[in-house]
Biopython code that builds the backbone (N, CA, C, O; Angstrom):
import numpy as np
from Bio.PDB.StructureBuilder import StructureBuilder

atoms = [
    (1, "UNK", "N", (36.916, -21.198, -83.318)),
    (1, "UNK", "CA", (36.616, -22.289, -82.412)),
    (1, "UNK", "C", (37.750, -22.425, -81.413)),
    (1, "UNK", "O", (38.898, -22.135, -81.753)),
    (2, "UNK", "N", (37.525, -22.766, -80.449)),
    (2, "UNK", "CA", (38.493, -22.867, -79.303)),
    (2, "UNK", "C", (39.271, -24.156, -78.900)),
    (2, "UNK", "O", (38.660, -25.050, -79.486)),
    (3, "UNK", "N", (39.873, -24.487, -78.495)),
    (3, "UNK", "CA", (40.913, -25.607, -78.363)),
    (3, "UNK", "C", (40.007, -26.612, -77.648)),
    (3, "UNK", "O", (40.009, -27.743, -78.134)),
    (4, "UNK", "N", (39.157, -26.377, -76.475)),
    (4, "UNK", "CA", (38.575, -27.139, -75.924)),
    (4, "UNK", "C", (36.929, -27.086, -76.415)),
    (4, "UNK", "O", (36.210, -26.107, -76.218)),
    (5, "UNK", "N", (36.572, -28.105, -76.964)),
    (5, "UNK", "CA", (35.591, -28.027, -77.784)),
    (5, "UNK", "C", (33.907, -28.397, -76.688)),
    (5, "UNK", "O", (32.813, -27.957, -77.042)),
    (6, "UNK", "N", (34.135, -29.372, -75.230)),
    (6, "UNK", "CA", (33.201, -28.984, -74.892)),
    (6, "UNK", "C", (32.933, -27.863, -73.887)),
    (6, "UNK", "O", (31.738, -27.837, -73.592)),
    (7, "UNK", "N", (33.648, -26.943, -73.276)),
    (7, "UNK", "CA", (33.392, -25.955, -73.043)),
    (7, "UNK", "C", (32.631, -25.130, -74.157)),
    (7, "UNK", "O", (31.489, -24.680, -74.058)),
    (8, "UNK", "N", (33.514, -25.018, -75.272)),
    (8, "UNK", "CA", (32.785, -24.120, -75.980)),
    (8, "UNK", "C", (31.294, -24.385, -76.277)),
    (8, "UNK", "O", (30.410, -23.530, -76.320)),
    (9, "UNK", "N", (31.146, -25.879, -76.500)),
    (9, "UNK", "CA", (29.657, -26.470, -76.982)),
    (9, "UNK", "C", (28.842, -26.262, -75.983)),
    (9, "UNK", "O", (27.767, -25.879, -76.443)),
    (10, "UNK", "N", (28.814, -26.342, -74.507)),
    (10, "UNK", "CA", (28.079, -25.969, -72.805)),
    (10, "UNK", "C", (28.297, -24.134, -73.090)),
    (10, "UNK", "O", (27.789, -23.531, -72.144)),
    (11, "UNK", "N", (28.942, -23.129, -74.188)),
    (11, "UNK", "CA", (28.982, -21.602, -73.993)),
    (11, "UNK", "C", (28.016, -21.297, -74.887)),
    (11, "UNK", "O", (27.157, -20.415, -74.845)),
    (12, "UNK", "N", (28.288, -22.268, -75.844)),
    (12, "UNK", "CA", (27.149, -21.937, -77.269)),
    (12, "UNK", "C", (25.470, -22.318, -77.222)),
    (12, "UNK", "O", (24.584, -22.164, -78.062)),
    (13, "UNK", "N", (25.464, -22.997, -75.567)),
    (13, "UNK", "CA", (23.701, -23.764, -75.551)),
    (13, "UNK", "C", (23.271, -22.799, -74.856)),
    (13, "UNK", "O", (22.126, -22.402, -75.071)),
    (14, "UNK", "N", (24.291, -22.016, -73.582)),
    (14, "UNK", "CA", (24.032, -21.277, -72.546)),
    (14, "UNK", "C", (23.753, -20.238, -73.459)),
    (14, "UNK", "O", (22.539, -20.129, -73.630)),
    (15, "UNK", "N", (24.440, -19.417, -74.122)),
    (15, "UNK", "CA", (24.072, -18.193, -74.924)),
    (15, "UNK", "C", (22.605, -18.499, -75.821)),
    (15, "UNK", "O", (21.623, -17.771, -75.676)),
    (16, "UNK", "N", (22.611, -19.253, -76.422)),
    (16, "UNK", "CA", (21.386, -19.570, -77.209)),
    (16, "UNK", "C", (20.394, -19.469, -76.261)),
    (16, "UNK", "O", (19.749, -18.420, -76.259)),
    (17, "UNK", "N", (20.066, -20.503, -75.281)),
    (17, "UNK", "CA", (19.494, -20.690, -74.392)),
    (17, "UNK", "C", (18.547, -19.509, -73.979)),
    (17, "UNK", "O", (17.327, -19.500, -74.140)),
    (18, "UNK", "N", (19.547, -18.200, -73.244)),
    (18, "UNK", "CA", (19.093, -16.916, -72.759)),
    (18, "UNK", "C", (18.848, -15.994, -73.884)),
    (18, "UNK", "O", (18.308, -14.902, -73.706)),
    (19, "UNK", "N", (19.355, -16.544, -75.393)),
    (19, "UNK", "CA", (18.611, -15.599, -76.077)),
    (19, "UNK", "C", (17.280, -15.989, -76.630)),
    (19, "UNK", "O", (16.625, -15.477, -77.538)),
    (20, "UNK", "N", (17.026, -17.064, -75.830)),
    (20, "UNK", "CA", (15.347, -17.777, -76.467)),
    (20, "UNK", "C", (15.428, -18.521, -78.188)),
    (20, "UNK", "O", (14.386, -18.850, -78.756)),
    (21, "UNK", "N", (16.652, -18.680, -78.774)),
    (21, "UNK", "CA", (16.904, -18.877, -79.970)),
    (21, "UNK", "C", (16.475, -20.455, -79.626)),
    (21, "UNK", "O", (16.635, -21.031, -78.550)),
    (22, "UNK", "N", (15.788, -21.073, -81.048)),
    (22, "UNK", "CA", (15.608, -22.133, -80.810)),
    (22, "UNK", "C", (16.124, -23.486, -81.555)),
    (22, "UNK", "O", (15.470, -24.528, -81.544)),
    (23, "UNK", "N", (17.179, -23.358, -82.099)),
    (23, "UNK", "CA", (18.577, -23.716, -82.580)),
    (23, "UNK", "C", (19.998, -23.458, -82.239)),
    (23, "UNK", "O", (20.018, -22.260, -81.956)),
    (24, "UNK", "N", (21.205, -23.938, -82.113)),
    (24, "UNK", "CA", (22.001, -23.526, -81.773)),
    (24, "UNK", "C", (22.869, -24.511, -82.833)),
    (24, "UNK", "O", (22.313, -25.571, -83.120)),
    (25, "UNK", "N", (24.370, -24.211, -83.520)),
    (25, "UNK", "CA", (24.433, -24.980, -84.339)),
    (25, "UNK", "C", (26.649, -24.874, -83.491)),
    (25, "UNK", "O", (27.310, -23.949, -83.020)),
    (26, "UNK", "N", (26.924, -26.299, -83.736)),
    (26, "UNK", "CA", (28.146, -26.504, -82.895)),
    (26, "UNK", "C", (28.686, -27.608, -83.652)),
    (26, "UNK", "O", (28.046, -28.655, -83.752)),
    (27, "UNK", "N", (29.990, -27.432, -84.275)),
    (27, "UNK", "CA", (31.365, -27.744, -84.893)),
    (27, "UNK", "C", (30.815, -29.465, -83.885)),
    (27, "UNK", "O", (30.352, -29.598, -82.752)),
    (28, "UNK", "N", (31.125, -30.398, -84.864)),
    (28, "UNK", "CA", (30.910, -32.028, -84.631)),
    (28, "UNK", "C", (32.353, -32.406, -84.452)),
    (28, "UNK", "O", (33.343, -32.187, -85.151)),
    (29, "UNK", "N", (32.138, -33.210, -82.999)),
    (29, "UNK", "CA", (33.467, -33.571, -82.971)),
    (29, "UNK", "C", (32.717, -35.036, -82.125)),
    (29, "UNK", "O", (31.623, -35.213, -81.589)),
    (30, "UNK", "N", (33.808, -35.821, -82.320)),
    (30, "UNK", "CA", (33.520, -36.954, -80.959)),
    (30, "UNK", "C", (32.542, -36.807, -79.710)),
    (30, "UNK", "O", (31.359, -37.089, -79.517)),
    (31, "UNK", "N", (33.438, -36.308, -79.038)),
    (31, "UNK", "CA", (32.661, -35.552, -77.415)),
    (31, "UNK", "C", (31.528, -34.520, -77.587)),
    (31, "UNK", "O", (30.792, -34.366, -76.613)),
    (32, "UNK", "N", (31.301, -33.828, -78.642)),
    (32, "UNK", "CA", (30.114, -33.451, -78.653)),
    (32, "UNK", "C", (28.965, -34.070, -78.844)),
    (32, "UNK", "O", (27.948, -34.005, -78.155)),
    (33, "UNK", "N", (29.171, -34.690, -79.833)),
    (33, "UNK", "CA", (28.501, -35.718, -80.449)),
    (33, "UNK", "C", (27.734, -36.422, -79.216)),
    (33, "UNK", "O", (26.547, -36.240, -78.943)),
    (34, "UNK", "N", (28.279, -36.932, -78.794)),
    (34, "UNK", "CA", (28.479, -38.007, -77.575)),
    (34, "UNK", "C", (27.500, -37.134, -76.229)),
    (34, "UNK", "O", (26.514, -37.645, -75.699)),
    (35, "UNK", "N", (27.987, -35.916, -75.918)),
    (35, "UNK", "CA", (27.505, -34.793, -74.869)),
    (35, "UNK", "C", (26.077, -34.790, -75.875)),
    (35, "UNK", "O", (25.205, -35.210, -75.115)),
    (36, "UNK", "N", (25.518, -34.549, -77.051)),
    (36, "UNK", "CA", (24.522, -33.872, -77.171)),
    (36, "UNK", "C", (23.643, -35.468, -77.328)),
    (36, "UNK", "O", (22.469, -35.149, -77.518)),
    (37, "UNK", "N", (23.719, -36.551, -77.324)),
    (37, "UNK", "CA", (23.109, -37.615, -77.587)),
    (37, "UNK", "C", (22.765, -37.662, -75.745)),
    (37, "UNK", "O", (21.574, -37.714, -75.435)),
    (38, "UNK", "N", (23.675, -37.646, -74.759)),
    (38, "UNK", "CA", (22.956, -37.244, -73.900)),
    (38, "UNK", "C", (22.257, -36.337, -73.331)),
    (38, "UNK", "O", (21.567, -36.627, -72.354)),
    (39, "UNK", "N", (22.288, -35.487, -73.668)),
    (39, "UNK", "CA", (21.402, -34.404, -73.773)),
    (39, "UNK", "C", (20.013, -34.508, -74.320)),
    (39, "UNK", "O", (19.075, -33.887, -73.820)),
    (40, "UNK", "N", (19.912, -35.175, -75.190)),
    (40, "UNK", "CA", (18.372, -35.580, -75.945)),
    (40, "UNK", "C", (18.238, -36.872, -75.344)),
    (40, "UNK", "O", (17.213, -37.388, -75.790)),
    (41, "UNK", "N", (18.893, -37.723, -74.422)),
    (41, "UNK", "CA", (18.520, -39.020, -74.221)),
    (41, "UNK", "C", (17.530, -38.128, -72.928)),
    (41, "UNK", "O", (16.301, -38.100, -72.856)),
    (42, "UNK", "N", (18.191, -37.683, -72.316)),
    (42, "UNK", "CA", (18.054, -36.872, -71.109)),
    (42, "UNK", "C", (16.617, -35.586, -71.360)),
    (42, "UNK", "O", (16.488, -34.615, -70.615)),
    (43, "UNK", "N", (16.045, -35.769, -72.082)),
    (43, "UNK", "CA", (15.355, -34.756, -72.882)),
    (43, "UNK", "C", (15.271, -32.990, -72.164)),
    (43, "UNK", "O", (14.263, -32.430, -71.733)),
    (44, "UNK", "N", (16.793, -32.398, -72.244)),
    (44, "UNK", "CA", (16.972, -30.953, -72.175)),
    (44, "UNK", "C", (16.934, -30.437, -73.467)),
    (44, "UNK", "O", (16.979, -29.210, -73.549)),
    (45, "UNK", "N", (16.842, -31.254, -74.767)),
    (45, "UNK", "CA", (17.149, -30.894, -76.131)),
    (45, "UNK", "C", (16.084, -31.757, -76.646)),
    (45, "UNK", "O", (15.728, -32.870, -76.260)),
    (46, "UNK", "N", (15.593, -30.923, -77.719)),
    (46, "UNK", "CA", (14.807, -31.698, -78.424)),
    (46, "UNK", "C", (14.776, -32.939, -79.495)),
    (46, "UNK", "O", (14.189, -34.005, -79.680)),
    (47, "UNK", "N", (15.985, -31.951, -80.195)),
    (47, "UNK", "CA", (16.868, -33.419, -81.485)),
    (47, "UNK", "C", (17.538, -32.705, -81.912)),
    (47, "UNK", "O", (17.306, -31.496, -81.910)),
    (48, "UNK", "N", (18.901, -33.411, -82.563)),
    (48, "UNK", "CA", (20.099, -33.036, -83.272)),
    (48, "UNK", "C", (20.090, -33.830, -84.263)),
    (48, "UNK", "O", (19.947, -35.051, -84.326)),
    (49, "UNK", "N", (20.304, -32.801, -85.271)),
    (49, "UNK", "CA", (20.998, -33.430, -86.953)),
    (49, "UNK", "C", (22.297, -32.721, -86.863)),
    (49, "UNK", "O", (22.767, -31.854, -86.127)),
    (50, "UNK", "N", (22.811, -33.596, -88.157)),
    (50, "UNK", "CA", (24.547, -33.623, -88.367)),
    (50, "UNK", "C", (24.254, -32.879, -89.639)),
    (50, "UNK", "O", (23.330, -32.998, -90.443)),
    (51, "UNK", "N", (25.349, -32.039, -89.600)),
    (51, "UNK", "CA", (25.200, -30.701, -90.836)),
    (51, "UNK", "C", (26.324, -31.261, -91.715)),
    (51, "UNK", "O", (27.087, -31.875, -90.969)),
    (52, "UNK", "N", (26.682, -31.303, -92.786)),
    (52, "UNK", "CA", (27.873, -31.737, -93.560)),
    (52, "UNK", "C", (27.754, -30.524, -94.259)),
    (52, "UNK", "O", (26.755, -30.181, -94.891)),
    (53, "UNK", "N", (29.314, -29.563, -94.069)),
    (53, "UNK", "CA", (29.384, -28.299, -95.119)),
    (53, "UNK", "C", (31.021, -28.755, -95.759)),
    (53, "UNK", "O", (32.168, -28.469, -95.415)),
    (54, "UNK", "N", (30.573, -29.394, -96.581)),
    (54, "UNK", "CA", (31.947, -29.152, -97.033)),
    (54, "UNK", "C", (33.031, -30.195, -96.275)),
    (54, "UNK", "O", (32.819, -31.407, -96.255)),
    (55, "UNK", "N", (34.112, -29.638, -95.707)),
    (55, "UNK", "CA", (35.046, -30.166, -94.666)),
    (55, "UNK", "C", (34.764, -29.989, -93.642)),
    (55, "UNK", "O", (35.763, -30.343, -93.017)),
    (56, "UNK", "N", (33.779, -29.540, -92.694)),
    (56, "UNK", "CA", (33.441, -29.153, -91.672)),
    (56, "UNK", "C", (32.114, -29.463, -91.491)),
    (56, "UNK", "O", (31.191, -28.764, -91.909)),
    (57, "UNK", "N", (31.959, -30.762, -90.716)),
    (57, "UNK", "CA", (30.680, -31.737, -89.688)),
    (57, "UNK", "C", (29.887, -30.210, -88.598)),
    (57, "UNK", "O", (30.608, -29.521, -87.876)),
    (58, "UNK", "N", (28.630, -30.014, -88.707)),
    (58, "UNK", "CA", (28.666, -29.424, -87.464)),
    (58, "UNK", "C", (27.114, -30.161, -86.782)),
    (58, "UNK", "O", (26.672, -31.172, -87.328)),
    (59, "UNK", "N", (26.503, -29.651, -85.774)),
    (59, "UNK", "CA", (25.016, -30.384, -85.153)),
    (59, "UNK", "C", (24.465, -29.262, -85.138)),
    (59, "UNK", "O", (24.926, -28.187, -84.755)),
    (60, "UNK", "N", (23.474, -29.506, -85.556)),
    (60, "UNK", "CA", (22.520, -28.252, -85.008)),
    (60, "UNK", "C", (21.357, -29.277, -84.001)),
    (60, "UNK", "O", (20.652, -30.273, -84.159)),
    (61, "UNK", "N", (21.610, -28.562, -83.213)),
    (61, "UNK", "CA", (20.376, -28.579, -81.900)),
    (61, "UNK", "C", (19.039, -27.953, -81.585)),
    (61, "UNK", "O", (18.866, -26.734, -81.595)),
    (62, "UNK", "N", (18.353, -28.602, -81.379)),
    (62, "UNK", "CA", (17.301, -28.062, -81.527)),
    (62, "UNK", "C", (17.021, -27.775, -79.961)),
    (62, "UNK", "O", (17.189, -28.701, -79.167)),
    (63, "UNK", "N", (16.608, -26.542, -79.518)),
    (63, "UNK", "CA", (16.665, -26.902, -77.924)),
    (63, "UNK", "C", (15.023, -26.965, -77.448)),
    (63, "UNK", "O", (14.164, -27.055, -78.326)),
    (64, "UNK", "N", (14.773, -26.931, -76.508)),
    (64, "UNK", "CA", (13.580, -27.588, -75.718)),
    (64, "UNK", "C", (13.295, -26.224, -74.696)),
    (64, "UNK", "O", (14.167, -25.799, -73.938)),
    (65, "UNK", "N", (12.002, -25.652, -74.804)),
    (65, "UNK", "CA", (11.392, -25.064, -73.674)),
    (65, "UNK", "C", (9.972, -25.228, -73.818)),
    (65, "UNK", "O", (9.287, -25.553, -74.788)),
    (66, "UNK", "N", (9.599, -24.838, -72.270)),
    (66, "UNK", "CA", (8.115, -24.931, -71.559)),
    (66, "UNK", "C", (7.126, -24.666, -72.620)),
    (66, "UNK", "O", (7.601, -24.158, -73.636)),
    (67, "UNK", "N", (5.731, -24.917, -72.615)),
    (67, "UNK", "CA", (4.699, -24.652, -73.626)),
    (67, "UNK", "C", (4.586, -23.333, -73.314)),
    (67, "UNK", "O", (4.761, -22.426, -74.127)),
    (68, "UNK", "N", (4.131, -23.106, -71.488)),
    (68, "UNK", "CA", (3.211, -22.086, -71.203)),
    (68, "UNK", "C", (4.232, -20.800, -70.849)),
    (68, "UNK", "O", (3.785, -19.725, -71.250)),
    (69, "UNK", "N", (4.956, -20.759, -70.467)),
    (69, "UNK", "CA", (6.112, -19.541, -70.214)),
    (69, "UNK", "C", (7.229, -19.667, -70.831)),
    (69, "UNK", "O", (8.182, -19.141, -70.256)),
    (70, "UNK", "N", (7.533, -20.406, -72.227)),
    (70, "UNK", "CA", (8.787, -20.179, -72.796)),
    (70, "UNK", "C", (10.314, -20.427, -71.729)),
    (70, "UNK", "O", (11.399, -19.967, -72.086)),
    (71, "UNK", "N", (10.182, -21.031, -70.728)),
    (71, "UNK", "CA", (11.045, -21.344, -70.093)),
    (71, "UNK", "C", (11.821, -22.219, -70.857)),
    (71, "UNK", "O", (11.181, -22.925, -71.636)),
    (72, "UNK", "N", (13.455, -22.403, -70.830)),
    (72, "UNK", "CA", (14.033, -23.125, -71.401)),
    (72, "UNK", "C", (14.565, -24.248, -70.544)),
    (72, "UNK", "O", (15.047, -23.972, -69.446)),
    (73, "UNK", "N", (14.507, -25.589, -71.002)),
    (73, "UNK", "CA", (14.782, -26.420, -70.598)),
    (73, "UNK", "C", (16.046, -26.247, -69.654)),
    (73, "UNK", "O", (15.930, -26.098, -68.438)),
    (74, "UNK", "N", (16.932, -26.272, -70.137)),
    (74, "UNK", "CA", (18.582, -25.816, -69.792)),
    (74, "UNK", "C", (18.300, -24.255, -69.218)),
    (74, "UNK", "O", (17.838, -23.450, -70.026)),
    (75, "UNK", "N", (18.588, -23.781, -67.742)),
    (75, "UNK", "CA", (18.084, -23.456, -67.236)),
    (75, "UNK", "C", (19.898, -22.441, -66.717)),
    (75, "UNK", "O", (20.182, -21.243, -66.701)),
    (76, "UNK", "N", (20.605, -23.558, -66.420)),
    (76, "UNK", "CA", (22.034, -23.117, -65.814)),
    (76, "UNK", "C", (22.789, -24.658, -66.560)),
    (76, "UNK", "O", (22.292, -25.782, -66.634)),
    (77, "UNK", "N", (24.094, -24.182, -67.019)),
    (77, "UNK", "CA", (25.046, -25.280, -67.591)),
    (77, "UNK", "C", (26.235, -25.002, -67.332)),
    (77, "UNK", "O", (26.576, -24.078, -68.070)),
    (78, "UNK", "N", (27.162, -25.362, -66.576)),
    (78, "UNK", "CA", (28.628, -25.154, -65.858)),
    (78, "UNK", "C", (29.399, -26.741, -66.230)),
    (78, "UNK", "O", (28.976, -27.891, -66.119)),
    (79, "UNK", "N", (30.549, -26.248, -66.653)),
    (79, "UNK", "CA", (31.528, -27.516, -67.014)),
    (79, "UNK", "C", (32.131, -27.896, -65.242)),
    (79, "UNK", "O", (32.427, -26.909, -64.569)),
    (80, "UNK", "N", (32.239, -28.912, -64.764)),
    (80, "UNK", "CA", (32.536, -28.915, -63.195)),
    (80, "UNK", "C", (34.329, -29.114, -63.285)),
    (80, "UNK", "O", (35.173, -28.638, -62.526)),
    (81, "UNK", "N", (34.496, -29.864, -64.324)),
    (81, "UNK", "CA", (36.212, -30.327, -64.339)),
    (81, "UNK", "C", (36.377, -29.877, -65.841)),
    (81, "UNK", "O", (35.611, -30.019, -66.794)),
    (82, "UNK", "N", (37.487, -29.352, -65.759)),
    (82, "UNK", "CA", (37.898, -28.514, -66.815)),
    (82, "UNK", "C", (39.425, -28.569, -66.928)),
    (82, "UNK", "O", (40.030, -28.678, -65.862)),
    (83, "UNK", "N", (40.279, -28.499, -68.280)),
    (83, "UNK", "CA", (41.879, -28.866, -68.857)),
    (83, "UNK", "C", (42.622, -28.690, -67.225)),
    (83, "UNK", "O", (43.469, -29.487, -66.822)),
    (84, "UNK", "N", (42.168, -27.598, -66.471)),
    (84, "UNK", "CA", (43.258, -26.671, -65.578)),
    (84, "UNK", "C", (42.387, -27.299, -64.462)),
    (84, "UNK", "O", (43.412, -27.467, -63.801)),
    (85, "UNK", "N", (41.644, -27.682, -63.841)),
    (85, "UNK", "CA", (40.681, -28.468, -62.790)),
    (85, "UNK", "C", (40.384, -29.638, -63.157)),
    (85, "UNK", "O", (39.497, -29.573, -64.009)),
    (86, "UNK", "N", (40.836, -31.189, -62.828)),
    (86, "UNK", "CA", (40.115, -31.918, -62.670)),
    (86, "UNK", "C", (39.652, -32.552, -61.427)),
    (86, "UNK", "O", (40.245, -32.774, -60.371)),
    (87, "UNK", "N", (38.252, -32.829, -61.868)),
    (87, "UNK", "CA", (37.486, -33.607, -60.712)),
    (87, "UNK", "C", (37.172, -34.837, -61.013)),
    (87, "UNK", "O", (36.531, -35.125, -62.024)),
    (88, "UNK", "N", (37.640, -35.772, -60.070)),
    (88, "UNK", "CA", (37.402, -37.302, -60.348)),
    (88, "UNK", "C", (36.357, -37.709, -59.003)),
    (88, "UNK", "O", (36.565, -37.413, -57.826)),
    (89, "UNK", "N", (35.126, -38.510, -59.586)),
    (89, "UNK", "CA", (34.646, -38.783, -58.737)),
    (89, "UNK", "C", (34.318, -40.438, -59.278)),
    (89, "UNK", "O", (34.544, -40.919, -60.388)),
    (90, "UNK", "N", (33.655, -41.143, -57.964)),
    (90, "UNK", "CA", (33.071, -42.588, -58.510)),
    (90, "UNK", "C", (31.672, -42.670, -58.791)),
    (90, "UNK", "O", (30.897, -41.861, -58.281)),
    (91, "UNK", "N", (31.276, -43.589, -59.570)),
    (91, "UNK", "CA", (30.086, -43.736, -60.707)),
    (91, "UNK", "C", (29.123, -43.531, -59.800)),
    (91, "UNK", "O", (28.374, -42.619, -60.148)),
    (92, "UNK", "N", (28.838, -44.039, -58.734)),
    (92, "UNK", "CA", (27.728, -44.118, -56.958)),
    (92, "UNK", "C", (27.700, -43.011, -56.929)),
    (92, "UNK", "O", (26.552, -42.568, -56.954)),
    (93, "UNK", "N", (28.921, -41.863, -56.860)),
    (93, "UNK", "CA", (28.791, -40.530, -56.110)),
    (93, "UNK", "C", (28.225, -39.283, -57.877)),
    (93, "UNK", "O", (28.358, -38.061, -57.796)),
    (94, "UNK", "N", (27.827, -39.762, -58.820)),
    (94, "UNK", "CA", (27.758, -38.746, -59.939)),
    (94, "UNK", "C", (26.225, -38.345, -59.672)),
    (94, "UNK", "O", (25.481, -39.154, -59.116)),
    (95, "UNK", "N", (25.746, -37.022, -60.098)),
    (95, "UNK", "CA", (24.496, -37.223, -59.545)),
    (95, "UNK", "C", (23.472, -37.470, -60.987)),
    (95, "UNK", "O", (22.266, -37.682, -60.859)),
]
sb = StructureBuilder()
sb.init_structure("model")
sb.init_model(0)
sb.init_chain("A")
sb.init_seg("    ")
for serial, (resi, resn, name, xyz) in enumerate(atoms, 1):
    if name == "N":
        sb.init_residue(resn, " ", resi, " ")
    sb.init_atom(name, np.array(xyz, "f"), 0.0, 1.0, " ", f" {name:<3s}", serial, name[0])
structure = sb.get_structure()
């Protein structure tokens, strides 16, 4: 797992995503947590459960595509501000 946990969680939906897999399962932390509740509020995801293994929380996601062409919901996913870039914008200007 990588130091920055939602990059990795936006690498692990994108890969799933293009492999048509229709689960993707990602290490539970705060900010994920939080990122994937909007994500299903937002309905790009279908639903998330919380995995308990042991010492290690993870979500599995269930992801969301089209009936008729298997298109996947999540389509393109890019982090915009990142550890080494930040972007600050105001709440009016988010889209």
């Amino acid at each position: 797992m990588s130091i920055d946990t939602i990059s990795d969680m936006l690498t692990r939906i994108r890969n799933a995503s293009l492999a048509r897999h229709q689960t993707v399962q990602i290490p539970s932390t705060k900010a994920t947590r939080n990122l994937a509740k909007a994500f299903l509020e937002e309905r790009f995801i279908k639903s998330v459960k919380e995995l308990n293994n042991g010492s290690k929380n993870s979500l599995l996601l269930s992801l969301g595509y089209t009936k008729k062409h298997q298109i996947p919901y999540i389509t393109n996913i890019s982090r915009a501000s990142r550890p080494g870039l930040r972007i600050y914008t105001g709440v009016k200007k988010m889209p």
